[in-house]
C-alpha positions, 0 to 999 in steps of 0.5 A, a space after each residue: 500500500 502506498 502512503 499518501 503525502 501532503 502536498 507540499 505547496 509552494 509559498 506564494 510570492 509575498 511570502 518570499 519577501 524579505 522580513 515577510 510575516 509569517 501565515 497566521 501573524 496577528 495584524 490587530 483588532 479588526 475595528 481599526 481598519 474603518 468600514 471604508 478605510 484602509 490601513 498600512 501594517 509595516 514588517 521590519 526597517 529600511 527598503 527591505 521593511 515588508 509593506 502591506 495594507 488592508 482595505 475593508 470594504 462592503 464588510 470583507 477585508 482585502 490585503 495586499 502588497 504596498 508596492 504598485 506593479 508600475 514601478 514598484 513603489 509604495 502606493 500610498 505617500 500619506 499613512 494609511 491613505 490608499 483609497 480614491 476620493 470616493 472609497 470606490 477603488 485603490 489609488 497608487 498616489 504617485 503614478 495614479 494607477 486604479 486598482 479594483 478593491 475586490 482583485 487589485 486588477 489595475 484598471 487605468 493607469 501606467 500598469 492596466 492589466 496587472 494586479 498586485 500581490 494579494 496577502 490573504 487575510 481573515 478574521 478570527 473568532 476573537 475579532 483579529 485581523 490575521 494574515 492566512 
């Protein structure tokens, strides 16, 4: 009889970065992300510092990479502010590339047709924001 293994997934890409969080790490209470807001969670020091941010929106929370597909710089210039005017879409405020919330698809801007890097993120029984 033949044992079955697991199979062994390899890490998505986020996860290959340097000073990357590992799966199940503890971002914070789900309430200081603002229905509608977004906020940045910042992993180690220098230009090797992992950035993400979250953004929560019709109630669910989407995280992703802080680094626009463009030319690979942070999206936001001011803490926290990665939405447009309105809440509707991601905005990389240096470039002015737009981004869907749901996906991260770029959809007008210097990168259209790329998307960035997706970190999954949950909530837990407790009202925690986790990455996994």
């Amino acid at each position: 009889m033949m044992e079955e293994q697991a199979a062994i997934m390899p890490p998505d890409g986020w996860q290959l970065r340097a000073q990357a969080p590992a799966m199940g790490t503890v971002l914070g209470r789900l309430d200081e992300v603002p229905e509608g807001g977004s906020r940045e969670y910042v992993f180690g020091q220098g230009l090797n510092a992992f950035r993400m941010f979250v953004v929560r929106h019709d109630g669910r929370c989407f995280g992703y990479l802080n680094l626009c597909p463009h030319y690979s710089l942070p999206l936001n210039v001011r803490a926290d502010e990665f939405l447009s005017r309105d809440g509707a879409r991601i905005m990389c405020r240096r470039h002015l590339a737009v981004f869907t919330i749901e996906d991260g698809l770029c959809i007008d801007g210097a990168c259209t047709g790329s998307s960035l890097e997706t970190v999954p993120v949950t909530v837990d029984q407790a009202g925690m924001l986790v990455i996994g």
